[in-house]
PADO-650483 format. One line per 10 residues: number of its first residue (from 1); for each residue x, y, z of N, C-alpha, C. Coordinates in nm, 2 decimals, padded with zeros to 4 digits. Example, Ala and Ser with C-alpha at 12.3 -4.5 7.8 and 13.67 -1.06 7.14 Angstrom:
1	01.32/-00.57/00.78/01.23/-00.45/00.78/01.32/-00.33/00.78 ~ 01.28/-00.22/00.71/01.37/-00.11/00.71/01.29/00.00/00.79
% end
This chain:
1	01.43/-00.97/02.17/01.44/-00.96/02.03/01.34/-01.05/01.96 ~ 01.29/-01.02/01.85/01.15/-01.06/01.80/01.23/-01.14/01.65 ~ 01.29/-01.24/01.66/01.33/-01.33/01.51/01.25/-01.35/01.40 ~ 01.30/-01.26/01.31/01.25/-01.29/01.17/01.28/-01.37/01.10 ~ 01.24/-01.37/00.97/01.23/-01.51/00.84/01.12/-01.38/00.72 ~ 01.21/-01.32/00.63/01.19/-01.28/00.54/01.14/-01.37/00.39 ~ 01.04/-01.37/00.32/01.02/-01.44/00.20/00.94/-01.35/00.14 ~ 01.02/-01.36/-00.01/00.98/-01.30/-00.13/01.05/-01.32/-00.22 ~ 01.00/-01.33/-00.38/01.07/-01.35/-00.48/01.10/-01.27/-00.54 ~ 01.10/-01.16/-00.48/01.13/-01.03/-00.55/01.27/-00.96/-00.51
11	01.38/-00.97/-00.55/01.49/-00.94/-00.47/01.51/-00.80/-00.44 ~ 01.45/-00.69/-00.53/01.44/-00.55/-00.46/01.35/-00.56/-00.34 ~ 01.19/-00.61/-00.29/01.14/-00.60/-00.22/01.18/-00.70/-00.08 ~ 01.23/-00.80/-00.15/01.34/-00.89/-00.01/01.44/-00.77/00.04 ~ 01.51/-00.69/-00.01/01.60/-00.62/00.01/01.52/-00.52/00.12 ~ 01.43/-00.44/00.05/01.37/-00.32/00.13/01.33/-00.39/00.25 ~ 01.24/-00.47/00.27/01.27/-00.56/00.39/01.35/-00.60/00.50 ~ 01.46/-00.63/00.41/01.57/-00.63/00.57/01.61/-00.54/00.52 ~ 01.66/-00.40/00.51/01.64/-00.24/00.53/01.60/-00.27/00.67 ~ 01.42/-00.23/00.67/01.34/-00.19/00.75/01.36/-00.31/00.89
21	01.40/-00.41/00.84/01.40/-00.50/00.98/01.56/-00.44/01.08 ~ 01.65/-00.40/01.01/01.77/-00.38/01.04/01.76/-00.26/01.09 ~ 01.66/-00.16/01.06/01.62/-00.03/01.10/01.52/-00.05/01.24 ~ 01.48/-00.14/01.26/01.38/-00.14/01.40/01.44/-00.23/01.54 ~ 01.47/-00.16/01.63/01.57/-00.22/01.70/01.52/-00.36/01.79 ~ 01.41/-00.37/01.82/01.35/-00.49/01.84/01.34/-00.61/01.76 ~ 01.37/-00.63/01.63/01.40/-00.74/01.54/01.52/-00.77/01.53 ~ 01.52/-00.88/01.49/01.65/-00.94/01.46/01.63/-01.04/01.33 ~ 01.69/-01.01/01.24/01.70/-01.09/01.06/01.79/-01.24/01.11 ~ 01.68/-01.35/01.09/01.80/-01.49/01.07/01.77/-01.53/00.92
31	01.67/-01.51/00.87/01.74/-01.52/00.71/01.60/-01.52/00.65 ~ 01.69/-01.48/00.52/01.58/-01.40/00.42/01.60/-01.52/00.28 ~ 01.45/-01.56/00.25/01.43/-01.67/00.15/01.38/-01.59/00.00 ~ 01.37/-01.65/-00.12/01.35/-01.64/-00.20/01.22/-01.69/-00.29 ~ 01.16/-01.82/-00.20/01.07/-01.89/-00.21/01.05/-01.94/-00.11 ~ 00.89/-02.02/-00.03/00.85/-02.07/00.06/00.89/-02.20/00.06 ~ 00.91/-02.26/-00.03/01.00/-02.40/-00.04/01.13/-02.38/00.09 ~ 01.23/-02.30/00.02/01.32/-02.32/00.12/01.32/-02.29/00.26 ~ 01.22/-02.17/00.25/01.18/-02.07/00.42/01.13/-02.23/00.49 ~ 01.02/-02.29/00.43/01.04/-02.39/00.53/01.10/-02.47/00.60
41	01.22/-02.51/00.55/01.37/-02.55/00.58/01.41/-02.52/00.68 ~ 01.39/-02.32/00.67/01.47/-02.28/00.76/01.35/-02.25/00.87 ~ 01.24/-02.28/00.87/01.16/-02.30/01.02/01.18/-02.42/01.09 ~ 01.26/-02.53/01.01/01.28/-02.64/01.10/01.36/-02.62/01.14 ~ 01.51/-02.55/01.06/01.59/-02.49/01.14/01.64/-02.46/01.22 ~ 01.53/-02.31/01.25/01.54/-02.22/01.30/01.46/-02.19/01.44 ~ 01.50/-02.13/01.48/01.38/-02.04/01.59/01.31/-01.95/01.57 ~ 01.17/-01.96/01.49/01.13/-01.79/01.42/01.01/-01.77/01.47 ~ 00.99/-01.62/01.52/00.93/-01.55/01.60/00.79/-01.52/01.48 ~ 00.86/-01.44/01.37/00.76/-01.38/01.33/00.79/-01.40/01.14
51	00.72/-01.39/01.08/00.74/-01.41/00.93/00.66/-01.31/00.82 ~ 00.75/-01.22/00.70/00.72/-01.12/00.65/00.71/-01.26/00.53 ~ 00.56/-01.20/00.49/00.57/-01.29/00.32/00.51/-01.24/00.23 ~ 00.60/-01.27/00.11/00.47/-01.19/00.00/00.40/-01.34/-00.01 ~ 00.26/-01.30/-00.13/00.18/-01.41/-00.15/00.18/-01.48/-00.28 ~ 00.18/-01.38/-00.39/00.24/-01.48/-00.53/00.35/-01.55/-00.50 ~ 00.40/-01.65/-00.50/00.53/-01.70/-00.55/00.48/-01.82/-00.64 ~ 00.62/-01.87/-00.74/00.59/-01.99/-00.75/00.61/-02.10/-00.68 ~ 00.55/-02.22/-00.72/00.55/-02.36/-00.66/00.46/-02.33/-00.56 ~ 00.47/-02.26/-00.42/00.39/-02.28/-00.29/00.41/-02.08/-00.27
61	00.25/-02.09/-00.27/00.20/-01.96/-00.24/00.23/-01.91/-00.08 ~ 00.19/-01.75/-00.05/00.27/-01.71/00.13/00.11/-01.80/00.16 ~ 00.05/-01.80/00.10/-00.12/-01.84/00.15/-00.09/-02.00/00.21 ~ -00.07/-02.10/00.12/-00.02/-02.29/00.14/00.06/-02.27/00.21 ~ 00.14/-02.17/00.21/00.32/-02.20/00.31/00.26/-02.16/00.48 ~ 00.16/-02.04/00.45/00.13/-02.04/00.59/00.01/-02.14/00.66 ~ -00.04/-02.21/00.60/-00.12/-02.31/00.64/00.00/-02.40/00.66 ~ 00.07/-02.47/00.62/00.19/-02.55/00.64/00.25/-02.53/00.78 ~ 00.20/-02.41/00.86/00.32/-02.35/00.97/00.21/-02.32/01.07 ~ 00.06/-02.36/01.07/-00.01/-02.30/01.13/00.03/-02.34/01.33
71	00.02/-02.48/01.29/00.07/-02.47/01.46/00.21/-02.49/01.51 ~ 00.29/-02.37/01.47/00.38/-02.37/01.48/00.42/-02.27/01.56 ~ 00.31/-02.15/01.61/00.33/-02.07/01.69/00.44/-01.93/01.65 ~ 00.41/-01.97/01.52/00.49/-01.84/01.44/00.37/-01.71/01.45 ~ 00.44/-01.61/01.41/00.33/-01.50/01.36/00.34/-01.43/01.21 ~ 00.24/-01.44/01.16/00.28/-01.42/01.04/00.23/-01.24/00.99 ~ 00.30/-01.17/00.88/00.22/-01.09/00.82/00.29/-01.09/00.66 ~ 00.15/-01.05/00.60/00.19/-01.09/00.43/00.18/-00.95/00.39 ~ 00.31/-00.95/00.27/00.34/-00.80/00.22/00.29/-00.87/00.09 ~ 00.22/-00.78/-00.02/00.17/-00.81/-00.18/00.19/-00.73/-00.22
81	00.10/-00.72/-00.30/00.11/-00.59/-00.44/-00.09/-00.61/-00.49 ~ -00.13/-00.72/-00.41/-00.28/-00.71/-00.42/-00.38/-00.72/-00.32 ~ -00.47/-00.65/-00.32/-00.54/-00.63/-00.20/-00.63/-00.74/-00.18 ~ -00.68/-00.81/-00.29/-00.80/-00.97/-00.30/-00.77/-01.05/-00.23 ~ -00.61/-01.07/-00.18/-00.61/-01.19/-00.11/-00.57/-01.15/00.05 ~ -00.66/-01.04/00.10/-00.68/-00.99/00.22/-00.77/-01.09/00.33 ~ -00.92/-01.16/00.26/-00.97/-01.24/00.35/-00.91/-01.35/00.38 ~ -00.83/-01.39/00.25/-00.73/-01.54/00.29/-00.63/-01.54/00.42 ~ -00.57/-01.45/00.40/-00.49/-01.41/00.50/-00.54/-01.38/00.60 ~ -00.68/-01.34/00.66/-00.71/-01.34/00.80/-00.74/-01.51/00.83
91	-00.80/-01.61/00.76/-00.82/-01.71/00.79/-00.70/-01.80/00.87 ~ -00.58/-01.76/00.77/-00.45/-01.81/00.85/-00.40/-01.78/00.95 ~ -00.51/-01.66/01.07/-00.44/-01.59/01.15/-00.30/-01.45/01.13 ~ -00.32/-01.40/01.03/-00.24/-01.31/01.02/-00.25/-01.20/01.10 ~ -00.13/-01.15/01.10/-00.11/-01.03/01.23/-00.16/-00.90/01.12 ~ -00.10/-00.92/01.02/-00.14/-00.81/00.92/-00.13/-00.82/00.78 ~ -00.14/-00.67/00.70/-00.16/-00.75/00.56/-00.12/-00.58/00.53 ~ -00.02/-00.61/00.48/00.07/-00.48/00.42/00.10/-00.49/00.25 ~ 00.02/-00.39/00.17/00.04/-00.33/00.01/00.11/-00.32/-00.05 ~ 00.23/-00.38/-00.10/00.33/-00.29/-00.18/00.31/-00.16/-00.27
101	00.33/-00.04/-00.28/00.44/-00.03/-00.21/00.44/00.01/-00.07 ~ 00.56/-00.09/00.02/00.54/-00.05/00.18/00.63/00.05/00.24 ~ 00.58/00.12/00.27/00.68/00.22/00.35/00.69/00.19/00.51 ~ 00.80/00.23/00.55/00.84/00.23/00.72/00.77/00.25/00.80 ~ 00.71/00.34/00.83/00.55/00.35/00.91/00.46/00.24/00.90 ~ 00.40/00.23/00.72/00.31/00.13/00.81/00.35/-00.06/00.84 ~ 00.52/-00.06/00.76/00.62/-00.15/00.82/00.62/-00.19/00.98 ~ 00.66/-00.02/01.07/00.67/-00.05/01.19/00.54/-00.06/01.25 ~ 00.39/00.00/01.20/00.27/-00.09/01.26/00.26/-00.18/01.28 ~ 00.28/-00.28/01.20/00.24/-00.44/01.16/00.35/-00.47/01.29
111	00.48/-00.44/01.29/00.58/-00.53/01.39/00.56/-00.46/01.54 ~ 00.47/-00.38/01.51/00.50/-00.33/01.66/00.34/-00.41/01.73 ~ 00.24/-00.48/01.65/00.14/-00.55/01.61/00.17/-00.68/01.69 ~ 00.27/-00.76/01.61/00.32/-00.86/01.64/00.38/-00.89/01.78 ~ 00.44/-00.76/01.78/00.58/-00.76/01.93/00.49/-00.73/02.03 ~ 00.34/-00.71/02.03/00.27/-00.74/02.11/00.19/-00.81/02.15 ~ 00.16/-00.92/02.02/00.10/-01.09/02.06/00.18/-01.15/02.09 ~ 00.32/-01.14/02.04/00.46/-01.21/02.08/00.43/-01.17/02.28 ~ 00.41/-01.06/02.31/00.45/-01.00/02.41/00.35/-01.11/02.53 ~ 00.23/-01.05/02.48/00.09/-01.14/02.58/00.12/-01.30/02.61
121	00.20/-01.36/02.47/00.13/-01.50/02.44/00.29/-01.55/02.55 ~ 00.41/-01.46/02.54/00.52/-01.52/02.63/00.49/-01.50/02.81 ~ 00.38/-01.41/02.83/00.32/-01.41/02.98/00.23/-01.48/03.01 ~ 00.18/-01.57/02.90/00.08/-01.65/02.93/00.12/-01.78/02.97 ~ 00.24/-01.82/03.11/00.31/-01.89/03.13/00.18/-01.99/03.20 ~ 00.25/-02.13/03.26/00.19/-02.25/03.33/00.17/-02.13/03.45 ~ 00.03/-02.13/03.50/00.04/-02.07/03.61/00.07/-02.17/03.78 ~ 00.01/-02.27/03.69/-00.01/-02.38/03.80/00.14/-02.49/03.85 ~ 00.18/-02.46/03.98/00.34/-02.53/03.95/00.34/-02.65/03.99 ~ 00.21/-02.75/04.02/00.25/-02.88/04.04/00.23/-02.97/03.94
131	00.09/-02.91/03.81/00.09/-03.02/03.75/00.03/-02.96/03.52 ~ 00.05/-03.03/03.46/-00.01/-03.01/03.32/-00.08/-03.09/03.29 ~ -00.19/-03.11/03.20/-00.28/-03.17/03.16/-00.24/-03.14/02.99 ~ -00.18/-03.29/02.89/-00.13/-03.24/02.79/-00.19/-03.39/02.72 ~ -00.31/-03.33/02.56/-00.33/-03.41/02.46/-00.27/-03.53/02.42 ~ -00.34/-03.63/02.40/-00.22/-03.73/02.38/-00.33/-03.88/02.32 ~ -00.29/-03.91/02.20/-00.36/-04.02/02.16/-00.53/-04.01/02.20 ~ -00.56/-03.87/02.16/-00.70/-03.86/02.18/-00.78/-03.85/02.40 ~ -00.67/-03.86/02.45/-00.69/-03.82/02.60/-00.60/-03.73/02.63 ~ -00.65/-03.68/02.77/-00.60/-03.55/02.88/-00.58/-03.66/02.92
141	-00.42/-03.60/02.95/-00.35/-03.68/03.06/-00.26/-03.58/03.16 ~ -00.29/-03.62/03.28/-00.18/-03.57/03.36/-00.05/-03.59/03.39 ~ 00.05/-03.49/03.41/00.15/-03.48/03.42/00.19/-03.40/03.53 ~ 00.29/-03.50/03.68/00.33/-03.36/03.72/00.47/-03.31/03.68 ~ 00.43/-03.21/03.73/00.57/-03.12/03.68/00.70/-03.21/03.74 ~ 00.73/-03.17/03.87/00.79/-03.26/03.92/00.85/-03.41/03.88 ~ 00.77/-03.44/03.83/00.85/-03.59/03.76/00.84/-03.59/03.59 ~ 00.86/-03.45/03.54/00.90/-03.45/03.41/01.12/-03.45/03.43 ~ 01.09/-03.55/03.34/01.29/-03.53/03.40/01.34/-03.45/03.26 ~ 01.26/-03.51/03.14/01.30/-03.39/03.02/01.22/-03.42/02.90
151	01.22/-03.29/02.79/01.09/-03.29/02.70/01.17/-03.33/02.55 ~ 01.12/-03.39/02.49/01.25/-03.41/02.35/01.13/-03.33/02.22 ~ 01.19/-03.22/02.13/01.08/-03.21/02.06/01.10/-03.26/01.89 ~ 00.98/-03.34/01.86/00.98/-03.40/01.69/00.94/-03.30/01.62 ~ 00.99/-03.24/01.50/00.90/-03.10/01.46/00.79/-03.08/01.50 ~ 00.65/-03.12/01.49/00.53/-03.06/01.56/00.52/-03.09/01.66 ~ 00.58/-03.19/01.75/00.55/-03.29/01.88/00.63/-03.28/01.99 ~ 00.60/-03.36/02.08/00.70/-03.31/02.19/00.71/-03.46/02.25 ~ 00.80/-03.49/02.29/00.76/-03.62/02.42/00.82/-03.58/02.55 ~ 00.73/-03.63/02.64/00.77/-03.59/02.80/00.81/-03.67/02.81
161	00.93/-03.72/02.92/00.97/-03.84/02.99/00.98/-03.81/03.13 ~ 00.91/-03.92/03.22/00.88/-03.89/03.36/00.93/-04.01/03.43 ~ 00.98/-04.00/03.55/01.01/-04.06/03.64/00.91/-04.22/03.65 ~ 00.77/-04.16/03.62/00.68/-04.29/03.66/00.65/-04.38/03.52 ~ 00.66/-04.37/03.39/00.61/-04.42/03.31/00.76/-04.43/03.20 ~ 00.78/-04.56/03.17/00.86/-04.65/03.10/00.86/-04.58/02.92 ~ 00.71/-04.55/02.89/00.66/-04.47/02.76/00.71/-04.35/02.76 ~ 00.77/-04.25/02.68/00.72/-04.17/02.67/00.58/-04.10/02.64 ~ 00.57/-04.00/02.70/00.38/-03.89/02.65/00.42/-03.83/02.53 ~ 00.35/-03.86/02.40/00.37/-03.81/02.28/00.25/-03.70/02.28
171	00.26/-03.56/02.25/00.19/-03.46/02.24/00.19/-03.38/02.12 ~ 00.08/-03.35/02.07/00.11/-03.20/01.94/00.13/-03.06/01.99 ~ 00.22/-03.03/01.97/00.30/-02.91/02.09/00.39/-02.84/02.02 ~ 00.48/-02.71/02.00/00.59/-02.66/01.94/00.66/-02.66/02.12 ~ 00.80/-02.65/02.05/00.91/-02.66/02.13/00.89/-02.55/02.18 ~ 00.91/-02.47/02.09/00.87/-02.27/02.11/00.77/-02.24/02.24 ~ 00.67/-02.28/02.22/00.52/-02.25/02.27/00.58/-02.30/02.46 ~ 00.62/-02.47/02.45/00.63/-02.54/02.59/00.71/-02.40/02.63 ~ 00.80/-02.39/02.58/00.90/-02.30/02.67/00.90/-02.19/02.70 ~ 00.82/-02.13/02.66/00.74/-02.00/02.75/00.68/-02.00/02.85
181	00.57/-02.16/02.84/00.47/-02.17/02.94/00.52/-02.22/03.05 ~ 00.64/-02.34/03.00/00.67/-02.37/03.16/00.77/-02.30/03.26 ~ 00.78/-02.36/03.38/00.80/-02.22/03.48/00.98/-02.21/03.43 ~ 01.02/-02.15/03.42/01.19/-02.10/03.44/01.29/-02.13/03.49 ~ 01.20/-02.13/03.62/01.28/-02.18/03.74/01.32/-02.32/03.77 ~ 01.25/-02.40/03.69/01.26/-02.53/03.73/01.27/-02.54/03.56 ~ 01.28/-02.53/03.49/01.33/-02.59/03.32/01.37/-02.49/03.25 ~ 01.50/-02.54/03.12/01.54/-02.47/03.05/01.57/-02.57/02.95 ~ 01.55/-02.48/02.82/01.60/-02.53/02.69/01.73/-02.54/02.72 ~ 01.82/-02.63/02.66/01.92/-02.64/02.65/01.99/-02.69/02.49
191	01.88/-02.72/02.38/01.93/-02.76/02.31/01.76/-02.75/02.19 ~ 01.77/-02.71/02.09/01.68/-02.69/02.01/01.58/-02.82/02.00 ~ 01.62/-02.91/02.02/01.54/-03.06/02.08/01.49/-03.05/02.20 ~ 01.61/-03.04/02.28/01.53/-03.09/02.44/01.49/-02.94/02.57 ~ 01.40/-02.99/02.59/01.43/-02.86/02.75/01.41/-02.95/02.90 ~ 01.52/-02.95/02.97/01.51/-03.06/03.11/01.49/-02.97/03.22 ~ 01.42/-03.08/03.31/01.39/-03.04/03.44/01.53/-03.02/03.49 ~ 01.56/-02.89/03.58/01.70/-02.88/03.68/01.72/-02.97/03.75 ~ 01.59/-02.98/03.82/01.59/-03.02/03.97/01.66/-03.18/03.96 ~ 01.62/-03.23/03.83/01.66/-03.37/03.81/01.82/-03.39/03.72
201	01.86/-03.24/03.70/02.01/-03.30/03.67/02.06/-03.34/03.79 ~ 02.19/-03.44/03.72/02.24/-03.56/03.86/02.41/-03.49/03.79 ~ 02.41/-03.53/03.70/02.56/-03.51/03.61/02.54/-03.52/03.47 ~ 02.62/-03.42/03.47/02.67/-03.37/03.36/02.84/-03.43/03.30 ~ 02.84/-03.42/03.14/02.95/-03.48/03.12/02.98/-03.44/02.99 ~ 03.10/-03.38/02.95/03.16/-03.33/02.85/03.03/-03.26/02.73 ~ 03.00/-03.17/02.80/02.89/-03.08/02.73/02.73/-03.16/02.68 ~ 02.73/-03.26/02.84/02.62/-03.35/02.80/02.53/-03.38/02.92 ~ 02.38/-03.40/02.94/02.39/-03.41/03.07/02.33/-03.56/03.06 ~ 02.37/-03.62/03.15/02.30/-03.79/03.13/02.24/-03.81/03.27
211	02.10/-03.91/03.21/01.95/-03.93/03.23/01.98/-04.04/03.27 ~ 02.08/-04.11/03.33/02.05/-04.28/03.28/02.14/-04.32/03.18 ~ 02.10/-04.39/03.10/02.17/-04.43/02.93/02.15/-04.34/02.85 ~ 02.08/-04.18/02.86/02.02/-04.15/02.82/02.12/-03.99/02.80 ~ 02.18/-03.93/02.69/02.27/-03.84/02.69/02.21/-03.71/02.59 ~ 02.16/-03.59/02.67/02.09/-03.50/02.65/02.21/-03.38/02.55 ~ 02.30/-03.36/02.48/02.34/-03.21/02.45/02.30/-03.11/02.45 ~ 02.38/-03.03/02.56/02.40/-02.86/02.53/02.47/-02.82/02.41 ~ 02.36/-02.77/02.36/02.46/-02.70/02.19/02.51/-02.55/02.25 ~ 02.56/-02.55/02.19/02.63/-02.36/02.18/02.54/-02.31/02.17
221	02.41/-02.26/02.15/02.32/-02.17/02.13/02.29/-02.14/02.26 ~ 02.29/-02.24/02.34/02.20/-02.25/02.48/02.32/-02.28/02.61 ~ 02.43/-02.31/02.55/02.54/-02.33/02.65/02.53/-02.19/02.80 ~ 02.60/-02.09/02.68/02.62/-01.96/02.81/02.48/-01.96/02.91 ~ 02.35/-01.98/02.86/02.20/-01.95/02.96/02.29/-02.10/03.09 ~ 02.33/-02.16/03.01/02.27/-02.33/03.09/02.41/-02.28/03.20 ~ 02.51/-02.28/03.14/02.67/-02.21/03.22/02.61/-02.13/03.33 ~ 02.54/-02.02/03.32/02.49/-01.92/03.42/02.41/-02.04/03.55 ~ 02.32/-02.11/03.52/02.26/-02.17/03.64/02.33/-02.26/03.68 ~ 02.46/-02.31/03.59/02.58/-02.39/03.65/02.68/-02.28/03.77
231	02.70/-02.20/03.68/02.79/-02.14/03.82/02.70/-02.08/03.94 ~ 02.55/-02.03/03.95/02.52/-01.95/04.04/02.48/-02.08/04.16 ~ 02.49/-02.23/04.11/02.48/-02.36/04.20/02.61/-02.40/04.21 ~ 02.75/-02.37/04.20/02.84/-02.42/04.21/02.94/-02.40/04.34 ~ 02.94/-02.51/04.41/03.00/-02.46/04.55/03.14/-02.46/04.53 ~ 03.16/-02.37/04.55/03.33/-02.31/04.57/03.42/-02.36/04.69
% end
């Protein structure tokens, strides 16, 4: 399912909107704003895949709001009522650029658009399983996989923590993005903050898993995925 984030100040055209999102069975609506002010809120929030915006609003235009989210690994497409601010919106990377008035057809273009960069960019995993090379205070640095014990994310950042280094690795990274690329098998999100290495849980404790002094939460969002690789290792 492909998570949306609806914005427009237009409450009939917010409405037709999630209509059409509720009508296509590959989306899913986590919430519909009224201005880009608060939609950004709910990108800190939230987990969002893909973002419908018109482009007049007041205070912060769909044009500043989407510069504001650029490495954020969202996908965006802007619905208007004017066709001039077409080249702006390709600069931002836009998936598309839909006219008011928008009908269902060319609604499900644009998402079926998306649900295919969405599609490429989640197979474009780490291919390599011993090691990463990730930006950091202006150097490539290596990292192996293996001795990442777990990744904590700061809205645009990430920090690795590894077995060998006392520091954390501070990187410009989305939470979103690492967790597609790294392998599966050996890491899972567990918590809208952190994603840990398996191989290096030792113990777990009252919906927690501890590093050390160091106490990671499983939230409810991520519990049942994390439960499943708990029971399929649990000796009976």
């Amino acid at each position: 399912m492909i998570k949306c984030l609806l914005i427009d100040d237009e409450p009939l055209a917010l409405n037709l909107l999630e209509n059409y999102v509720n009508s296509t069975p590959f989306l899913k609506l986590i919430a519909k704003c009224n201005n880009a002010i608060t939609a950004l809120e709910k990108v800190e929030e939230e987990d969002i895949d893909l973002i419908f915006t018109d482009i007049q609003m007041p205070n912060l235009s769909g044009i500043e709001f989407s510069r504001m989210i650029l490495n954020k690994d969202i996908k965006i497409i802007f619905t208007t009522a004017f066709e001039e601010f077409a080249l702006e919106s390709y600069k931002v990377n836009a998936i598309d650029y839909l006219v008011k008035p928008i009908n269902y057809p060319e609604f499900l273009s644009a998402a079926n658009k998306a649900k295919q960069q969405i599609s490429n960019n989640s197979n474009q995993s780490i291919t390599n399983d011993d090691y990463i090379f990730v930006k950091s205070e202006y150097k490539l640095i290596k990292i192996e996989l293996k001795d990442i014990i777990y990744i904590e994310g700061l809205k645009d950042y990430v920090k690795y923590y590894t077995v060998n280094s006392e520091k954390a690795i501070l990187s410009l990274k989305s939470m979103k993005s690492l967790e597609g690329e790294l392998p599966n098998k050996n890491f899972m999100r567990i918590h809208r903050s952190f994603i840990v290495n398996l191989k290096k849980i030792t113990t777990i404790e009252r919906s927690r898993i501890v590093f050390g002094d160091k106490y990671i939460p499983i939230s409810e969002k991520y519990k049942d995925n994390f439960q499943k690789f708990i029971d399929s290792n649990f000796l009976k």
